[in-house]
Every structure is written in structure tokens, then in C-alpha cells.
C-alpha positions in Angstrom: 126.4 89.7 93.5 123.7 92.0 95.5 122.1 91.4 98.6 118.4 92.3 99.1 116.9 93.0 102.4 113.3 92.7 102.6 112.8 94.5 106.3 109.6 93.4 107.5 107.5 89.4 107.6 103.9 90.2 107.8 101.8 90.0 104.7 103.8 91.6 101.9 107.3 90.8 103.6 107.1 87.2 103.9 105.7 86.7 100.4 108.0 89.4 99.0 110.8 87.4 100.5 109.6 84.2 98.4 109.3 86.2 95.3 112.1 87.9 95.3 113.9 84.5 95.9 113.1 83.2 92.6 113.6 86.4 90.6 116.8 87.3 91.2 119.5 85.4 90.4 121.3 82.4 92.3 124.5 84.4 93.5 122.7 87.2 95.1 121.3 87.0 98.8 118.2 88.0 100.3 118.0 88.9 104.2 114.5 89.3 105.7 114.8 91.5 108.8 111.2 91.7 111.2 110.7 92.1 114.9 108.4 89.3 114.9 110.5 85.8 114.5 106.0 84.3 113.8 103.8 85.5 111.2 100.2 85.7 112.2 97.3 85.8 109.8 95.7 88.8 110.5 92.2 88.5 108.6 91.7 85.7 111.4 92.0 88.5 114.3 88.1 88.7 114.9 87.6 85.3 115.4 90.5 85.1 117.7 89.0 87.9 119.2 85.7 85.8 120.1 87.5 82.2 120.9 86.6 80.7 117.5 90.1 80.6 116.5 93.6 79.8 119.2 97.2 81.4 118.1 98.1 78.3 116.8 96.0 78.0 114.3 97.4 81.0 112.4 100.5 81.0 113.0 103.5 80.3 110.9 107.1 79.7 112.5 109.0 81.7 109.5 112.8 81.0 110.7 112.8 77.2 109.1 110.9 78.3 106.1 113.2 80.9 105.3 116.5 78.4 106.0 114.2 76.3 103.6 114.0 78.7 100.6 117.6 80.0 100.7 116.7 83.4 102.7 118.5 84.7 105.7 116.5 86.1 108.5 117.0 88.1 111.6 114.4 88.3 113.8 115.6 91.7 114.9 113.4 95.4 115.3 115.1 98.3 112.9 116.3 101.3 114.8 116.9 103.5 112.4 117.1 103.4 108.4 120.6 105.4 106.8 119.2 105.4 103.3 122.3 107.4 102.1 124.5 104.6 103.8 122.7 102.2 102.5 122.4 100.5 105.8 119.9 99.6 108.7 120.8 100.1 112.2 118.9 97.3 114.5 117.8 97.5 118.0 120.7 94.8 119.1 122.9 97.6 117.9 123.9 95.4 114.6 123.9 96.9 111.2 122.9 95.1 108.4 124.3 96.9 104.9 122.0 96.0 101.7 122.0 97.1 97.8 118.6 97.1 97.6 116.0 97.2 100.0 112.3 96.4 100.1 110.2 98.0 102.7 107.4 95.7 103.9 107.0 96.9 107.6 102.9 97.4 107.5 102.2 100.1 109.9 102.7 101.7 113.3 99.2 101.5 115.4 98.6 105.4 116.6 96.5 104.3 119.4 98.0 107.3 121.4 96.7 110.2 119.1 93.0 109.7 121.5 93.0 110.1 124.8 92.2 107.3 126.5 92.7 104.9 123.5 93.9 101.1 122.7 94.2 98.4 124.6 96.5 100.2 127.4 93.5 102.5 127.5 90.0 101.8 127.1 89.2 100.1 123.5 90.2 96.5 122.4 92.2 96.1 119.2 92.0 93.4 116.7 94.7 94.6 114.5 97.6 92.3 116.5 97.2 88.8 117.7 98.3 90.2 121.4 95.6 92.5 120.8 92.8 90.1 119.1 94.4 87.6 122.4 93.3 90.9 125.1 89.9 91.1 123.2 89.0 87.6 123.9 89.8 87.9 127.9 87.8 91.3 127.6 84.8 89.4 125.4 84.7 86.6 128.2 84.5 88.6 130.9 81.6 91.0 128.9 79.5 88.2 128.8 79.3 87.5 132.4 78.0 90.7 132.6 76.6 92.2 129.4 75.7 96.2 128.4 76.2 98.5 125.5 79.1 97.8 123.1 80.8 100.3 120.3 82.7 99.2 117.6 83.9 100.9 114.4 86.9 103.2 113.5 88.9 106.5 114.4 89.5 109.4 112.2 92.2 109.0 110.0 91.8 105.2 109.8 92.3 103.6 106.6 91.5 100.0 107.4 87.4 99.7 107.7 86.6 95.5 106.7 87.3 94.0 110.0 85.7 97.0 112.0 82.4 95.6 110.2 83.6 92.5 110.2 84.0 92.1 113.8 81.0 94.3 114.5 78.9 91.4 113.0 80.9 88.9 114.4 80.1 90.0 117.7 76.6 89.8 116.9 76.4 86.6 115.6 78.5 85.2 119.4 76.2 87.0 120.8 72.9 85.2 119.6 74.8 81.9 120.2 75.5 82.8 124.0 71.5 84.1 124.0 72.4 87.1 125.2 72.2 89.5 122.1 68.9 91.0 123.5 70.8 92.1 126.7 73.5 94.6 124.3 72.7 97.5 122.6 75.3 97.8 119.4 76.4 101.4 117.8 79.2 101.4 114.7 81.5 104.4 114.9 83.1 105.8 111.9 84.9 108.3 109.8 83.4 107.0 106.6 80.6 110.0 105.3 78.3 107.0 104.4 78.1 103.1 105.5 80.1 101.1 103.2 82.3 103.9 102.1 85.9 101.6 103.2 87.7 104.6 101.9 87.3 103.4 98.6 83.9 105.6 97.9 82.1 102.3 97.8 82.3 98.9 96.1 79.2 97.5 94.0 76.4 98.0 96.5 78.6 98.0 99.9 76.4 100.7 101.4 73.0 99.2 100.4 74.2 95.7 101.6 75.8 96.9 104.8 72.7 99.7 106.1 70.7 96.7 105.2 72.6 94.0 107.6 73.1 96.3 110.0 69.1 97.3 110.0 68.6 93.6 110.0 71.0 92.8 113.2 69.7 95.8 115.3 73.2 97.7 115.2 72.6 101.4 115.2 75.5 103.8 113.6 76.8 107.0 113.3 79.0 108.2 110.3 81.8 110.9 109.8 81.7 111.0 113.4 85.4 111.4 115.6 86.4 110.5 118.5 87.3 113.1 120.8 88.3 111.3 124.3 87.8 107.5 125.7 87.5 106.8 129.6 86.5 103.9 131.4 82.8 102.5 129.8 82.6 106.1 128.5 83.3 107.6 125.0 82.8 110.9 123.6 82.4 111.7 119.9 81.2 114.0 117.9 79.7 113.7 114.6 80.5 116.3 111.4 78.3 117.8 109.1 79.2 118.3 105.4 79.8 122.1 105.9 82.8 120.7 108.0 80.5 121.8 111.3 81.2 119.5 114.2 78.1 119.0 116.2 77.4 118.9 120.1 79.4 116.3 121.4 77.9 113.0 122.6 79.1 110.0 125.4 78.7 106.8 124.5 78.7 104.7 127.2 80.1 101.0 126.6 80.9 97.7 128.4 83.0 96.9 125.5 84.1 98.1 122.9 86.9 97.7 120.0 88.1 100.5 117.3 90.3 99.9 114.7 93.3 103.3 115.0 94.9 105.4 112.3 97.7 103.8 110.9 101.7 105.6 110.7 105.0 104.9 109.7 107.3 102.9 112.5 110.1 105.0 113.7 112.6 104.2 112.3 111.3 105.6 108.7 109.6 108.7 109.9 111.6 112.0 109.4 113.7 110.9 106.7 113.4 113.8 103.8 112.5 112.3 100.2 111.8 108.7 101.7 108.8 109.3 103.7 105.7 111.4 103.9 104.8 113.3 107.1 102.9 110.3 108.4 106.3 108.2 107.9 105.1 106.0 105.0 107.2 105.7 102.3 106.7 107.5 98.9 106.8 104.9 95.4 106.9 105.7 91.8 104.9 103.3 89.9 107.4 100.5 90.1 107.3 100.4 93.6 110.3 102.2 93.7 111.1 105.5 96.2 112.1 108.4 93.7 115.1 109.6 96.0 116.7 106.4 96.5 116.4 104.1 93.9 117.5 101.3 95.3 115.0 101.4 97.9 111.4 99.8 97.0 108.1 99.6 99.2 105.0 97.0 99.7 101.7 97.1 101.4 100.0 99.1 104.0 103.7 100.9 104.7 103.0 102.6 101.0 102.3 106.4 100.8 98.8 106.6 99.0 97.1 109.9 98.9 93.0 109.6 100.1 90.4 109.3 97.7 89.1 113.3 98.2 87.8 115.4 101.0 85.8 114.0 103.4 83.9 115.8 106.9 86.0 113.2 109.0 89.8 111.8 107.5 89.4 108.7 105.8 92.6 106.8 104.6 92.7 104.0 101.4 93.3 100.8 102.6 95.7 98.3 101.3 93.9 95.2 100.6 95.9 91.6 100.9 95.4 91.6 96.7 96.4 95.1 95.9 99.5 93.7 98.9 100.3 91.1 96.4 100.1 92.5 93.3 102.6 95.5 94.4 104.8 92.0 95.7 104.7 90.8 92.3 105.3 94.1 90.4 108.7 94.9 92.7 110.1 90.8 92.5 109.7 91.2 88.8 111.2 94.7 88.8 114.2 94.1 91.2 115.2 90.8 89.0 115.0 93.6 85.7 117.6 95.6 87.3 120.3 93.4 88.6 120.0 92.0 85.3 120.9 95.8 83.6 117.4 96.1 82.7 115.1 99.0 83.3 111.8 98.0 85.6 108.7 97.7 83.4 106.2 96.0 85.7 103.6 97.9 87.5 100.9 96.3 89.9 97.5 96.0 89.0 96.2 96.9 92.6 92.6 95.6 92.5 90.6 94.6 94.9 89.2 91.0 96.2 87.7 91.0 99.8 85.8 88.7 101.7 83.9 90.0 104.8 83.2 87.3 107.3 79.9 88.0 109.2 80.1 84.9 111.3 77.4 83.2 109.6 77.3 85.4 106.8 79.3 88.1 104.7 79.8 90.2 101.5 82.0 90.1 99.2 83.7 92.5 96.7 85.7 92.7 93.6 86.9 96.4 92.3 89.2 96.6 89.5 91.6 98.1 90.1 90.7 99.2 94.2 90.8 103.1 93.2 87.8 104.0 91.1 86.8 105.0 88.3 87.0 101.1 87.8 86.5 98.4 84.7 84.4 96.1 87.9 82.3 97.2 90.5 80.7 94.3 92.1 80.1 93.2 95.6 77.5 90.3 97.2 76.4 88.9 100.0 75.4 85.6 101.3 76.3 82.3 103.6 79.2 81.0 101.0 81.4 84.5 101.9 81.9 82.9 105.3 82.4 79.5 104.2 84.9 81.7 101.3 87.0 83.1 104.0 87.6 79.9 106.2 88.7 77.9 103.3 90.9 80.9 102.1 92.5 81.1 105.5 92.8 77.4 105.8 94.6 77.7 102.1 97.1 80.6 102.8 98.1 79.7 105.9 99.1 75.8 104.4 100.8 77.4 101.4 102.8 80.2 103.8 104.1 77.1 106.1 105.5 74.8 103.2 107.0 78.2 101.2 105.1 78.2 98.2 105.5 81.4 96.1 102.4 82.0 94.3 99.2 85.0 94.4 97.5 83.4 97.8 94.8 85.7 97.1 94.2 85.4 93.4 94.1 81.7 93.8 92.2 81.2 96.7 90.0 84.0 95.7 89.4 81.6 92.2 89.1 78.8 93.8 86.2 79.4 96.9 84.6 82.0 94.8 83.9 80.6 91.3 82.7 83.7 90.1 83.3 84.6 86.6 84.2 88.4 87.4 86.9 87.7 89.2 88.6 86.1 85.9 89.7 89.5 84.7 91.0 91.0 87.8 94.6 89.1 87.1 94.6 91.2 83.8 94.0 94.6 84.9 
């Protein structure tokens, strides 16, 4: 018999918890260890952000669906990982020892690497429900009295969707409260072009977002950093190709909401062979850490180098299908090796996204997510938001009654419809 923890619940841990359920065998135990006893769905942050969505709506209670499918679970923070002990060291000053373990922790926000920064500084934050909960007090209050907003990313950021996302959410809550001709809107990122996403583009991403963005009034600046946030004041400065940094510039705000760069949590950060010097952890192609096999790693927490040099840092994102497919892959692989098999299964890591625009969005498909790729495509239109709310209304449903299955792949299948996406499953 082994015991498997999984030590994390958001995206990749909860569904890596189901998985791994039904591909090892009956007589060995799975633990899920998180800090957070509720998963939130995180793609639904902006509209929390703007009141078109309450907490309640996307949350799921994860202790009885665990109990449910057979899984222990300790809603517990880790301390401190002893890989060569095999054993995990919680904040309650328990241990919990493991055979394996699957590290699904997502990320550590580095809101203090700017001055100024975050929501105990000067920016909003959609990247947490607290966070996309502040935003909406901060939003109400904006409106009362509008002026200038700034939205976008910092340098080193490797999530970019919901920064345009959001930015053209905003816009549209804006026109609906009539008071969009009152608020000047700039976009703030690392990317060298619009519609890079640290992917070097998808399809037509830049053409389609310059274009919305020329469309909806919203000014930007690219490969631009942020040097210092104060109160309705923030100063950046913008990078030319020759790696020059040009005279600095203050934006002045009334709101505004940046998305940080990402990290490894503490208690994976410093540990030689595991980790990388920004504390994610390092995978073979399995999924597996090349130190210490028995460790395995999902999701954003994965070390995944960027796609080349750019003026300003720019990380790869981990999108919710590349999330699952490195679920999949590591499930399959864990129930090889406690059966005395060697792993074989590698994830496909593509690429579907759906960009909510509030009453609009685009959409793309890359296969896989890291070019050069066998699909390029992207699209924009009305159905993308109409997409996304059944998609949430879909995974959220299946999460709650503990349904094992590729959220993304199917919902993606089912909303969409479009004939591309029939290959992504195969790679």
C-alpha cells in the first residue's frame, strides 16, 4: 500500500486528487493537503471584481467531496517540505509522511517586489477571491467618483488573459453605469507587443486585441516596468529593444489593478535539486522532479523556462488545459509505478482559452501552448462570452458532485463547436 499526498486544492490539486483516486489502486490512500478548506474558480475573479458574480457562486466546499471520493484532506498550510524525509511539516506543527507526492500549490503572489504594490499597497488584484472581493469595494467607490484607471501586468508576470480580460471588463461596467466618457483607460505591460501572453502570440491575438482596444478607447504601453506605486500615482518606464529604458513616466490613477509576478510558496523555495531559484519546482517530462522521483508537480507551481529574450521579463503561463493535461499525464503515470511499471505518459499541454470581454471576447486554441505549433487559431465575437459563462457554470457543477473528467476539453467541445479544437485531445 502507498499513500499519495497531493499538497495543494486549487485547479490542478483538486482535480489531481480525483484522478489520482481512480488510477491507483484500492489499498493505497490519497491525502490532499491545502491552506484553503474552499476552492474558488478563479477565471470568475473579474466579474467578482465588478459585482456581476458573489463568492457563492464559485465556490466549492471541497471537505465533503473529498469524504465523498475516498480522499483524506487537511485543510492545513505546509511549512516546510523534507523531500529527503519524505515528509511535510504543517503550520499546526503536524507532519504528514507520504510515498509519493504531487505538488499542486499554484503560486506565491510577489506583490512585494514593487514598491507600493498589491492590495496592501496601491493596486487591486484579481488573482484571489479576497482580492477580486477588495476590487469590488474599490470599483464601487471609483464610480462615485470617477478619473483615470491603469490596468495590465508587472515585469516578470506570466499570467496576461485576465489583465485583458478585466481591462475590457471594466470598460464594458463602465458604459452600463454611463460613465465610461468620465475615465481615461492605459494597459500596462511587459509583453514587447499587444497579444504577446508570453506565448509569442496565438492566431491573430495582436491584430484582434490592438484592434478592441483601438475600438474601446484604451490606450497602452508595451515592454514597459513598473518602477514604484504611490497613492493615485504610478511610475513606469518603458524599454526599448536595445534593452535602453526610457525617461520614466507617472501615471496618475483612481484605480487601478495589475496582475504580479508569480514565485514558489515558502515552503519549496531553497530546496537544491527540487526547485528553481524562483522556488518552482523542476519536472522531467512525466511530471516527475529528476532528484526525487517520487515527487511529481502540476500547474502554474511547474518550472517552465520563457519563450526567449524579451526588453521587459515575460513568463509562460499555465493555462487551465495545459493544467489538466499535466493532471492527466502524472494520474496515469503514478498508477504505472505502483503497479512496477515505468511512466510512459506525457501531457499534451495545448492551449484552449476563452477571454471574456463582458459583452464580447476572443478566443484561442494553440496546439500544443509553446510554439512552433500544429494550430494556431484565435477569434473573436459575442459567443466567447456566452462560451465562458456556460463553461464556468459547467466546471463548477462537475467540481461540486466529484466528477473526474478534462473540465476544459469538454466544456471547451461542448460551448465552442469548433472543428479545430477536435485535434487538440491528440496532440
Amino acid at each position: 500500500m502507498a499513500h499519495f499526498v497531493v499538497l495543494g486544492a486549487g485547479l490542478g490539486g483538486a482535480i489531481m486528487a480525483y484522478e489520482l483516486r481512480e488510477a491507483v489502486r484500492k489499498e493505497d490512500t490519497v491525502t490532499v493537503v491545502t491552506k484553503d478548506a474552499k476552492y474558488h474558480f478563479v477565471p470568475s475573479n473579474p466579474w467578482i471584481a465588478v459585482g456581476w458574480r458573489k463568492r457563492e457562486d464559485i465556490t466549492v466546499d471541497l471537505a465533503p467531496v473529498m469524504k465523498k471520493k475516498g480522499v483524506g484532506f487537511i485543510p492545513v498550510a505546509a511549512e516546510r517540505l523534507h523531500p529527503d524525509e519524505n515528509r511535510l511539516q504543517l503550520a499546526d506543527g503536524q507532519s504528514v509522511s507520504y510515498d509519493y507526492l504531487v505538488i499542486a500549490t499554484g503560486p506565491e503572489l510577489a506583490f512585494d517586489e514593487i514598491e507600493g504594490f498589491g492590495p496592501e499597497g496601491h493596486t487591486q488584484s484579481i488573482c484571489h477571491i479576497d482580492h477580486a472581493e477588495q476590487a469590488r469595494e474599490a470599483f464601487d467607490a471609483f464610480c462615485k467618483k470617477p478619473g483615470p484607471i491603469v490596468v495590465g501586468a508587472a515585469q516578470g508576470a506570466s499570467c496576461f488573459g485576465p489583465a485583458y480580460e478585466f481591462a475590457f471588463i471594466l470598460n464594458t461596467a463602465l458604459r452600463r453605469a454611463k460613465i465610461r466618457d468620465q475615465v481615461k483607460m492605459t494597459f500596462v505591460t511587459p509583453e514587447p507587443y499587444v497579444g504577446h501572453l508570453g506565448l509569442d502570440g496565438v492566431g491573430d491575438t495582436k491584430g484582434l486585441l490592438e484592434s478592441e482596444m483601438r475600438e474601446n478607447d484604451i490606450k497602452w504601453m508595451t515592454s514597459t516596468r513598473i518602477k514604484k506605486v504611490e497613492a493615485g500615482k504610478m511610475t513606469v518606464e518603458e524599454v526599448g529593444e536595445d534593452g535602453q529604458a526610457k525617461p520614466e513616466k507617472e501615471l496618475p490613477f483612481a484605480y487601478a489593478m495589475m496582475l504580479p509576478a508569480f514565485r514558489g510558496i515558502k515552503a519549496l523555495i531553497g530546496i537544491e535539486g527540487l526547485s528553481n531559484p524562483r522556488g518552482f519546482t523542476i519536472v522531467d517530462k512525466y511530471q516527475r522532479n529528476p532528484k526525487y522521483q517520487n515527487i511529481f508537480a502540476v500547474g502554474v507551481c511547474v518550472a517552465i523556462p520563457p519563450m526567449g529574450p524579451t526588453a521587459v521579463p515575460c513568463g509562460v503561463p499555465k493555462t487551465g488545459f495545459m493544467i489538466e493535461s499535466m493532471v492527466t499525464a502524472t494520474a496515469q503515470n503514478l498508477g504505472q509505478i505502483v503497479r512496477g511499471q515505468e511512466p510512459s505518459n506525457v501531457g499534451t499541454w495545448n492551449a484552449v482559452c476563452l477571454a471574456d470581454f463582458g459583452n464580447g471576447g476572443i478566443a484561442f486554441v494553440a496546439q500544443p501552448q509553446i510554439p512552433p505549433r500544429n494550430v494556431n487559431w484565435s477569434a473573436s465575437g459575442k459567443w466567447v462570452h456566452l462560451a465562458k459563462i456556460g463553461f464556468e457554470k459547467y466546471f463548477i457543477r462537475k467540481l461540486r458532485k466529484g466528477k473526474s473528467e478534462p473540465y476544459y476539453e469538454k466544456a471547451a467541445m461542448h460551448m465552442l463547436g469548433i472543428d479545430k479544437l477536435k485535434a487538440v485531445k491528440k496532440g
